[in-house]
MIDOSE-1310 file (N, C-alpha, C; in nm, 2 decimals, decimal comma, always signed):
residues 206
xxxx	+10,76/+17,46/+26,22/+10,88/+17,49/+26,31/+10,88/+17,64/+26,34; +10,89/+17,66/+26,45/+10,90/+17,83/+26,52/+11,04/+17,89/+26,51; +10,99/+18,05/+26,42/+11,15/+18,08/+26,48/+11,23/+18,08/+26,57; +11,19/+18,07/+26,68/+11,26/+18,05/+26,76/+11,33/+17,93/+26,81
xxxx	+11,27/+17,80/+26,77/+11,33/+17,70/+26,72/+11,46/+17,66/+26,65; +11,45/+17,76/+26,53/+11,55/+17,74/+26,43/+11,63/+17,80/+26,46; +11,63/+17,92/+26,54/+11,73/+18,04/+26,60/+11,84/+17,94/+26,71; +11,76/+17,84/+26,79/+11,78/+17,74/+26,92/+11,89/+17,64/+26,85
xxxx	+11,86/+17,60/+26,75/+11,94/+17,51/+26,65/+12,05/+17,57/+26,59; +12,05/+17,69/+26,55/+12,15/+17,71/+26,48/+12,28/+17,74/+26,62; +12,25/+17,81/+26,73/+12,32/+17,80/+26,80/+12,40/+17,68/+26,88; +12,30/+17,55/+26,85/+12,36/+17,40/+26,95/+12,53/+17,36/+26,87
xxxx	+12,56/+17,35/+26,97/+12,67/+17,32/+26,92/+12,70/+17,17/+26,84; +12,63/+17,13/+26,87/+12,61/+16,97/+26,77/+12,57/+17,00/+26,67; +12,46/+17,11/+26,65/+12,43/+17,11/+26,50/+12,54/+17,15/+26,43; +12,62/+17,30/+26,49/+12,70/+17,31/+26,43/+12,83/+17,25/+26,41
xxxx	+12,90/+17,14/+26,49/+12,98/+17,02/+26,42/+12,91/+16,94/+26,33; +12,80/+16,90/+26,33/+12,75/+16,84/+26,23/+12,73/+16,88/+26,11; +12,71/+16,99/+26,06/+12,74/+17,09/+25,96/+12,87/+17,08/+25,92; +12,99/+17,14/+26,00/+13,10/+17,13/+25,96/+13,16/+17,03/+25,94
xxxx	+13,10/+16,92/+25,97/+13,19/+16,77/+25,95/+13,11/+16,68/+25,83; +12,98/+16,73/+25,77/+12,95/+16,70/+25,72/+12,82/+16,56/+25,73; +12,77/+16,59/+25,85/+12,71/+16,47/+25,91/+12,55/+16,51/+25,89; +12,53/+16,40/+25,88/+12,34/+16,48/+25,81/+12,23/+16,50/+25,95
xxxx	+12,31/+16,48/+26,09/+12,21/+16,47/+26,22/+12,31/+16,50/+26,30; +12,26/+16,61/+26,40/+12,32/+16,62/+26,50/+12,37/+16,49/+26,65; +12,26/+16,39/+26,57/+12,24/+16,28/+26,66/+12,33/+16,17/+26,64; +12,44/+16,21/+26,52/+12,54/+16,16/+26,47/+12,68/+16,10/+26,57
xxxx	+12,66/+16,24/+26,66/+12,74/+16,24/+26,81/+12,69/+16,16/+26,91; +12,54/+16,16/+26,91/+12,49/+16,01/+27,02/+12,61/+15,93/+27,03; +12,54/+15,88/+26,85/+12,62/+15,73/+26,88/+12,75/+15,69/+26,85; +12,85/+15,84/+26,83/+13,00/+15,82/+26,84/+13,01/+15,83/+26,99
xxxx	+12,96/+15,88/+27,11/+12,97/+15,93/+27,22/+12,96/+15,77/+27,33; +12,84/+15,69/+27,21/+12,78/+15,56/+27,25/+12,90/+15,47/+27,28; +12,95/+15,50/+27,14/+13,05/+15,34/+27,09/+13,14/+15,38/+27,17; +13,21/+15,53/+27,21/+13,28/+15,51/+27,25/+13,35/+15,47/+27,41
xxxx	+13,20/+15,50/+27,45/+13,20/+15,43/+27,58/+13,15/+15,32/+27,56; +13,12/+15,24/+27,52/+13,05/+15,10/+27,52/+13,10/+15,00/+27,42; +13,20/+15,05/+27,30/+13,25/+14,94/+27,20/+13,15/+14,82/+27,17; +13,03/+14,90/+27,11/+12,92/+14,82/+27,05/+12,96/+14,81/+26,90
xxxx	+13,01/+14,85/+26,82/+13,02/+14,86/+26,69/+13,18/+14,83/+26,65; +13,19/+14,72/+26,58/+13,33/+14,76/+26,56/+13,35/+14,70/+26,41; +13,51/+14,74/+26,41/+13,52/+14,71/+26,23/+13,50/+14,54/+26,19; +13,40/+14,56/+26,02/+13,37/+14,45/+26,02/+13,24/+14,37/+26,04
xxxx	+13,13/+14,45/+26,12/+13,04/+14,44/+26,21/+12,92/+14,44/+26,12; +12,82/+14,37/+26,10/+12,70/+14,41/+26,06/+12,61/+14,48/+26,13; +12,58/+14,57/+26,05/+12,44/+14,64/+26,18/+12,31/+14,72/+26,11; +12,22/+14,67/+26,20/+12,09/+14,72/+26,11/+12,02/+14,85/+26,17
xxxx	+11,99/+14,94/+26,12/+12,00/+15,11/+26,23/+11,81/+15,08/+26,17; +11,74/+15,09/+26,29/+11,62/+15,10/+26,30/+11,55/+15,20/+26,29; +11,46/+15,29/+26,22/+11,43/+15,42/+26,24/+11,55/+15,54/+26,19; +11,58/+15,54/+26,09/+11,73/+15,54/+26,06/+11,72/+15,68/+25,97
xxxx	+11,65/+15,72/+25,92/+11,61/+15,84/+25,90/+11,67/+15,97/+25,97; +11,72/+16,07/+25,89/+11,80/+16,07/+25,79/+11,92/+16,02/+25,74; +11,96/+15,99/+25,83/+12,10/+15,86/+25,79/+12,19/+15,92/+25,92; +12,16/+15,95/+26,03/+12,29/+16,02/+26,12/+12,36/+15,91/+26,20
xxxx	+12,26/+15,81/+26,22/+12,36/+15,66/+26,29/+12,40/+15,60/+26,20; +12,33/+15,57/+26,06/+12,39/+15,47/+25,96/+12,53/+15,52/+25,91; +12,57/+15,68/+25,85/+12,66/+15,76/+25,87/+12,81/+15,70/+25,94; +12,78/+15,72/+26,09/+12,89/+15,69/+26,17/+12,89/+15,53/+26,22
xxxx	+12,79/+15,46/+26,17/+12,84/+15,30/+26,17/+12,87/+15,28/+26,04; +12,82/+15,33/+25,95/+12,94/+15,30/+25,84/+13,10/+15,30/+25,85; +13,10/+15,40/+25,90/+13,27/+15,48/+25,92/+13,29/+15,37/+26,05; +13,21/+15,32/+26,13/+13,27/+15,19/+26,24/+13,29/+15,05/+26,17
xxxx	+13,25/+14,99/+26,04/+13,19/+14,89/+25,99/+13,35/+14,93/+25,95; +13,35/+14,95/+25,84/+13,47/+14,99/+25,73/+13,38/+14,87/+25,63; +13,46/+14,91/+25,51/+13,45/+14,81/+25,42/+13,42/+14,67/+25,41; +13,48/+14,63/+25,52/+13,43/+14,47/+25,55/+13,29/+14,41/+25,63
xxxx	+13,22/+14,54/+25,64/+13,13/+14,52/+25,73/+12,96/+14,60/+25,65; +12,89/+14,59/+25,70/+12,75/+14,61/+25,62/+12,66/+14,71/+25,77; +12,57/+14,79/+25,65/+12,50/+14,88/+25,78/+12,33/+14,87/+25,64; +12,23/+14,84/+25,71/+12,10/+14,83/+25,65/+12,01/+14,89/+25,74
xxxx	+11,95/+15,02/+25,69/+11,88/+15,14/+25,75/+11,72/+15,10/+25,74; +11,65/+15,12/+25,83/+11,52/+15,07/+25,78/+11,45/+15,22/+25,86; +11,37/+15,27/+25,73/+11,28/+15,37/+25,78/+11,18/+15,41/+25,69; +11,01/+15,44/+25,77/+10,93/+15,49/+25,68/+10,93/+15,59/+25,55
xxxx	+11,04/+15,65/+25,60/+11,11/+15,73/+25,46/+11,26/+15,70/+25,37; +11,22/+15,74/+25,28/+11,33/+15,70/+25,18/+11,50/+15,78/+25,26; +11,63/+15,70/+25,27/+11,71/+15,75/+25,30/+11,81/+15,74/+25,17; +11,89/+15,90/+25,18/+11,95/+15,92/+25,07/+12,09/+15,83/+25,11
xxxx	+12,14/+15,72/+24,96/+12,22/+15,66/+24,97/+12,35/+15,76/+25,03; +12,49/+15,70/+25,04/+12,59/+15,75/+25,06/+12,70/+15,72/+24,92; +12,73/+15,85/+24,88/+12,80/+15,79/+24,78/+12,93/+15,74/+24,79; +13,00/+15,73/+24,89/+13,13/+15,69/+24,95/+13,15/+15,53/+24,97
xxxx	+12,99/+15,48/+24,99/+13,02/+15,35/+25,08/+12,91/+15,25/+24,92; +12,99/+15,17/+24,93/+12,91/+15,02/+24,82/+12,83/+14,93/+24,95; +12,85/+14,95/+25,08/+12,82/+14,86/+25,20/+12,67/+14,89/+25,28; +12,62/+14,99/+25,21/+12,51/+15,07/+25,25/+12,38/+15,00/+25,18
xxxx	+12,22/+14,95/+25,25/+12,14/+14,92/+25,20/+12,02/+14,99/+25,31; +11,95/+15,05/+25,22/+11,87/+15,10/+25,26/+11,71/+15,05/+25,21; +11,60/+15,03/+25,35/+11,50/+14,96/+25,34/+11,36/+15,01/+25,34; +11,28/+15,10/+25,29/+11,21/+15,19/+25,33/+11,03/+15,13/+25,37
xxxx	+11,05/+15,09/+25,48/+10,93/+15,03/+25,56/+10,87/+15,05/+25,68; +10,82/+15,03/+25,74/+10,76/+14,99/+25,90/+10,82/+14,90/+25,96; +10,94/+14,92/+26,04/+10,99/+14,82/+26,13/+10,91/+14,73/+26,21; +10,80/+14,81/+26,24/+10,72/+14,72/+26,33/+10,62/+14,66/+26,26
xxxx	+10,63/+14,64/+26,13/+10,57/+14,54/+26,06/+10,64/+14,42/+26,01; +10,56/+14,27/+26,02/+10,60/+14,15/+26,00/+10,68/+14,12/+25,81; +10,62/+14,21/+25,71/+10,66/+14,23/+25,64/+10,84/+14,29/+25,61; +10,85/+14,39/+25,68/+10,99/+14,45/+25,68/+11,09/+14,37/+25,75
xxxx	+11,00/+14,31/+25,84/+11,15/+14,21/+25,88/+11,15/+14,10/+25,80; +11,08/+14,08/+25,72/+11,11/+13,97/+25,63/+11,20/+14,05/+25,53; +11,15/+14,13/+25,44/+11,27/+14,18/+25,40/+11,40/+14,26/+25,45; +11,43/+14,25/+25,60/+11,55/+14,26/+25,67/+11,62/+14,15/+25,66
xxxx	+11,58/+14,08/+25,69/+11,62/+13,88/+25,67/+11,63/+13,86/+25,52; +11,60/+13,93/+25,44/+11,67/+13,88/+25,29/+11,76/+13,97/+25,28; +11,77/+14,09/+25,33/+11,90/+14,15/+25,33/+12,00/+14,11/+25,34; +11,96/+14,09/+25,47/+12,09/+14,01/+25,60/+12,12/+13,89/+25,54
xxxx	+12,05/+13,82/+25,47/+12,05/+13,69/+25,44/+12,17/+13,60/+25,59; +12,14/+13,65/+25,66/+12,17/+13,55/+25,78/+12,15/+13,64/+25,90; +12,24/+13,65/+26,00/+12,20/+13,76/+26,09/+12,30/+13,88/+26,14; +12,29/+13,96/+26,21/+12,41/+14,09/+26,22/+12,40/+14,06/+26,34
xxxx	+12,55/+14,15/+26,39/+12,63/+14,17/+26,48/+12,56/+14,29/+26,59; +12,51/+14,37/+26,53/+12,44/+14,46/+26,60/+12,32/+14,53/+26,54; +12,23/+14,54/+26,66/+12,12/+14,60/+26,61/+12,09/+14,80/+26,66; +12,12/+14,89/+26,63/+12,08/+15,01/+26,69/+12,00/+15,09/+26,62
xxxx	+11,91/+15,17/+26,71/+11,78/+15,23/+26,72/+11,76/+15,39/+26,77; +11,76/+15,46/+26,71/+11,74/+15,61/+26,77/+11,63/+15,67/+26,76; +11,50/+15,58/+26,69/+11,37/+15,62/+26,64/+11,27/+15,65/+26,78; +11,17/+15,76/+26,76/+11,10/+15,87/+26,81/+10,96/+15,86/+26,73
xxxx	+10,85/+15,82/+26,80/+10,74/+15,80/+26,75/+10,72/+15,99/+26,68; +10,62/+15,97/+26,56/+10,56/+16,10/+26,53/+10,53/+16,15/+26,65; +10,54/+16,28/+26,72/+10,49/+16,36/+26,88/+10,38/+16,45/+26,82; +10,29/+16,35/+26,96/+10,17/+16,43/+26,91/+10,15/+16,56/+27,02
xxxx	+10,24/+16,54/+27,09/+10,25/+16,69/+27,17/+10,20/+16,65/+27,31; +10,12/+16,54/+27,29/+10,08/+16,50/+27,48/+10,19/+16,38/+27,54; +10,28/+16,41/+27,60/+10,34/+16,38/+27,63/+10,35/+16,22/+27,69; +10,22/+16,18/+27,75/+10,22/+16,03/+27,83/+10,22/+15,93/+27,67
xxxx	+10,17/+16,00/+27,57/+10,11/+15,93/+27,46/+10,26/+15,88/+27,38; +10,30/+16,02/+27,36/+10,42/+15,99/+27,31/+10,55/+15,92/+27,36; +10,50/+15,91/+27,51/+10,65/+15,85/+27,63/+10,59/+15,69/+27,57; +10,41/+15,62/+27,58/+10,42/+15,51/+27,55/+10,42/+15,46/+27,43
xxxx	+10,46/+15,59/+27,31/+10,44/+15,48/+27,18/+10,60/+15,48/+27,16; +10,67/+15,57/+27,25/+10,85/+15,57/+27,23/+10,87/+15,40/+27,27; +10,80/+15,37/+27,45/+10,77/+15,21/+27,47/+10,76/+15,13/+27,38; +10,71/+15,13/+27,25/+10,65/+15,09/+27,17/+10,75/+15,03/+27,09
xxxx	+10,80/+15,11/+27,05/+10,88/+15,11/+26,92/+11,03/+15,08/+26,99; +11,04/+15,06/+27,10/+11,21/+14,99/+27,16/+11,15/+14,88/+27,23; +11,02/+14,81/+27,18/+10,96/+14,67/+27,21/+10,96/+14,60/+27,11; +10,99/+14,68/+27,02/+10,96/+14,61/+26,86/+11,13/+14,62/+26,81
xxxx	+11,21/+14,72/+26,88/+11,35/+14,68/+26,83/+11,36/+14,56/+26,89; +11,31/+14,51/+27,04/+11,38/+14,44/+27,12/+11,28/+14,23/+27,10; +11,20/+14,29/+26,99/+11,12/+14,18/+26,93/+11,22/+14,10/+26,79; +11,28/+14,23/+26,72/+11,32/+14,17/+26,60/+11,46/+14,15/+26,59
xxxx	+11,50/+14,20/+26,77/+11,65/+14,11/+26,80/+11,63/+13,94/+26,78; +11,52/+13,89/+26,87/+11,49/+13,75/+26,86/+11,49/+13,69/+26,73; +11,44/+13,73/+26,59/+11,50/+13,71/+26,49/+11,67/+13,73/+26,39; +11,70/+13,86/+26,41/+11,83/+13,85/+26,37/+11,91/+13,88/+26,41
xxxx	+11,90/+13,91/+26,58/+12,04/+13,94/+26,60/+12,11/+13,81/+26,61; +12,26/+13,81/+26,66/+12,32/+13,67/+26,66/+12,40/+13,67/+26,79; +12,40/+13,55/+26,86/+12,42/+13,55/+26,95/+12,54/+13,62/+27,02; +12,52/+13,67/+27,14/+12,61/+13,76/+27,18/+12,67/+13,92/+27,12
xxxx	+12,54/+13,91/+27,03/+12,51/+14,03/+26,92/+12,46/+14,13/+27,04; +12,50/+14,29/+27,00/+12,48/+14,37/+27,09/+12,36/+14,50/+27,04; +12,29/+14,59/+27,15/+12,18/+14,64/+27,12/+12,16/+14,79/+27,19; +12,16/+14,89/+27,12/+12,13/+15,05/+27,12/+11,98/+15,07/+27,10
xxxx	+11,90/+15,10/+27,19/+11,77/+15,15/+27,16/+11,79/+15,33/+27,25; +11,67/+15,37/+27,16/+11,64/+15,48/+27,26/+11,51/+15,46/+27,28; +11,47/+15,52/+27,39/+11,38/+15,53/+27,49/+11,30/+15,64/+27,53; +11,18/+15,73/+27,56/+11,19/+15,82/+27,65/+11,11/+15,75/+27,81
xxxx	+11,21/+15,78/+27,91/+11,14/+15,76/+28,03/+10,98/+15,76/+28,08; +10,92/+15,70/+28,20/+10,80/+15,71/+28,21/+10,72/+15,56/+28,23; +10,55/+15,54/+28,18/+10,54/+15,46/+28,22/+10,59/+15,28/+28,15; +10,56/+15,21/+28,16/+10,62/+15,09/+28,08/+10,78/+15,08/+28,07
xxxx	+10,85/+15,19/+28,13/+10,99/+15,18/+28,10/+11,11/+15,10/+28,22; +11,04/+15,14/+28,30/+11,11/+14,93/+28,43/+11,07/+14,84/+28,37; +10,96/+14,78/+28,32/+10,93/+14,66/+28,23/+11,01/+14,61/+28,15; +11,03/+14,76/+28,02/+11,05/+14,74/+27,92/+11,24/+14,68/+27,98
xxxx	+11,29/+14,78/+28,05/+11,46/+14,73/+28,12/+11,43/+14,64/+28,14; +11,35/+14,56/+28,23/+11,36/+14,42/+28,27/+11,35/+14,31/+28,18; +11,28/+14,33/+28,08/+11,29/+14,23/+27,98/+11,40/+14,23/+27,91; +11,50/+14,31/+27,89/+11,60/+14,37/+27,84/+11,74/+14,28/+27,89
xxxx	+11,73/+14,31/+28,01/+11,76/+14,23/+28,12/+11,81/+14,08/+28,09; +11,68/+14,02/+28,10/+11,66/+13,85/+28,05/+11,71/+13,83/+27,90; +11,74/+13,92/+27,81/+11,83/+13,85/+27,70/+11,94/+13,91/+27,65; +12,04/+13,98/+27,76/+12,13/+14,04/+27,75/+12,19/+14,02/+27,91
xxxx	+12,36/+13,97/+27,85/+12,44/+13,97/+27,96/+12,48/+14,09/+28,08; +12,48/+14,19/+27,95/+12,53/+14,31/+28,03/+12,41/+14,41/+28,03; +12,33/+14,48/+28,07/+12,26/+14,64/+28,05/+12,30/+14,73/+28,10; +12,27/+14,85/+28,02/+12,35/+14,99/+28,09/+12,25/+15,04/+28,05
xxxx	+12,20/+15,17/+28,10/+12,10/+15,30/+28,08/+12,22/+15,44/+28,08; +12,16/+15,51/+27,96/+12,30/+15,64/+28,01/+12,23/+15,71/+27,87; +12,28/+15,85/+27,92/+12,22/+15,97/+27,86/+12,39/+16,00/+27,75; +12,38/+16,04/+27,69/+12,52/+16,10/+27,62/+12,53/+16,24/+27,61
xxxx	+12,61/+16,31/+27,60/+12,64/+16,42/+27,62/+12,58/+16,54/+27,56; +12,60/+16,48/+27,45/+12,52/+16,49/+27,24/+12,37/+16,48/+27,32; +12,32/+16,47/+27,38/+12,19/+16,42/+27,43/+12,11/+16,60/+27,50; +11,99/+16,61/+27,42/+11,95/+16,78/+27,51/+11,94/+16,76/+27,67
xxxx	+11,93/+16,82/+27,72/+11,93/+16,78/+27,85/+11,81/+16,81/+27,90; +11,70/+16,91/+27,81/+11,60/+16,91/+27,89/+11,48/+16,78/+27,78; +11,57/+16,71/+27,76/+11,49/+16,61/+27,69/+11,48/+16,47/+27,77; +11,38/+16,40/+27,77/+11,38/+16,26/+27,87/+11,40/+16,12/+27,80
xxxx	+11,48/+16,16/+27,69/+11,52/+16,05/+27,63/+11,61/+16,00/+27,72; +11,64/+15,88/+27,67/+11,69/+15,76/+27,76/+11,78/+15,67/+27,67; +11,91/+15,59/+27,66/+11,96/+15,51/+27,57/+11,98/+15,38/+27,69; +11,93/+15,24/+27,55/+11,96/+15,15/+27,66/+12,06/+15,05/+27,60
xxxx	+12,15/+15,02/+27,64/+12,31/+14,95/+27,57/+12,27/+14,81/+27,60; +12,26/+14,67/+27,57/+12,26/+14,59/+27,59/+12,40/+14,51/+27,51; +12,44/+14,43/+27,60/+12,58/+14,36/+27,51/+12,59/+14,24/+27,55; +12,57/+14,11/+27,48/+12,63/+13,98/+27,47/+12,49/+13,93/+27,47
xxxx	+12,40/+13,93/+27,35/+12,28/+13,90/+27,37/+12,26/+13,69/+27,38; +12,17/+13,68/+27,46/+12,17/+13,56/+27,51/+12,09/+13,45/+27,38; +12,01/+13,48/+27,34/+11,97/+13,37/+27,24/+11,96/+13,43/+27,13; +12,00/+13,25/+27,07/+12,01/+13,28/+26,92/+11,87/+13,22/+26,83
xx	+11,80/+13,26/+26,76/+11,72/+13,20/+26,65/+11,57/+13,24/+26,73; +11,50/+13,19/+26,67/+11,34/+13,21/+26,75/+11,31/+13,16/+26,80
């Protein structure tokens, strides 16, 4: 990382709420910025945060869940528990392996309410590569809804724009009542990320 980088960060004003509020990701704001325009998460709610590393969505769906509700983080890296919450399970795998969603499904031991995703393939710096493996990995959130989400169960992916990305909406489309596409505020602006909200998902089971 470049100094100038770190210099760029310390100035964003999200890092610095994030810091002061105690939140482990600036990207913490997404998805309060999300829910609160879209009431995807609410108390009560199961939700399984995809790519969840370092914990900045699992964090603020915890605090949406409350006590009665469960959040299960799945990421190639270890996430540090929360010591506030007993509701917290953390999965450290490849989402887009057949394995991890088997042990998502013993977690869940049935299915959740919501599924959201803010995961970013490793960047390898060329840009078309990285726009199709981001495709990639919000085909594979939108694969392992067909196993657990539940019906009329709702769905946060991120995206970056480019090729595969009309397809990827249109499929989106066909198992979801509602879709929206929308940037949040919390969002850099010279970034081509993309959020896609799906709500009242249409089938249940495989």
């Amino acid at each position: 990382m470049s100094q100038n980088w770190n210099q760029e960060r310390k100035k964003d004003e999200y890092y610095k709420k994030a810091k002061k509020q105690e939140y482990r990701s600036r990207a913490s704001f997404k998805l309060l910025q999300l829910n609160r325009k879209f009431k995807i998460i609410k108390n009560g709610d199961s939700v399984v945060d995809l790519g969840a590393a370092p914990g900045g969505w699992s964090q603020i769906a915890l605090e949406l869940v409350g006590e009665d509700g469960l959040v299960v983080a799945v990421d190639l890296n270890r996430i540090k528990p929360f010591p506030d919450y007993d509701n917290f399970w953390s999965i450290k795998g490849d989402f887009t392996q057949e394995e991890t969603l088997n042990e998502i499904e013993r977690t869940l031991q049935g299915k959740t309410q919501v599924i959201i995703s803010d995961a970013a393939p490793k960047l390898s710096g060329i840009k078309d590569l990285d726009q199709l493996r981001s495709i990639d990995l919000a085909r594979c959130a939108l694969k392992i809804s067909d196993h657990i989400l539940k019906y009329k169960g709702n769905l946060i992916i991120k995206v970056f724009q480019g090729e595969g990305y009309p397809e990827l909406l249109k499929d989106i489309k066909k198992k979801f009542q509602t879709v929206k596409t929308t940037k949040p505020p919390s969002s850099k602006k010279k970034s081509g990320e993309m959020y896609i909200v799906g709500r009242g998902f249409r089938k249940e089971g495989r």
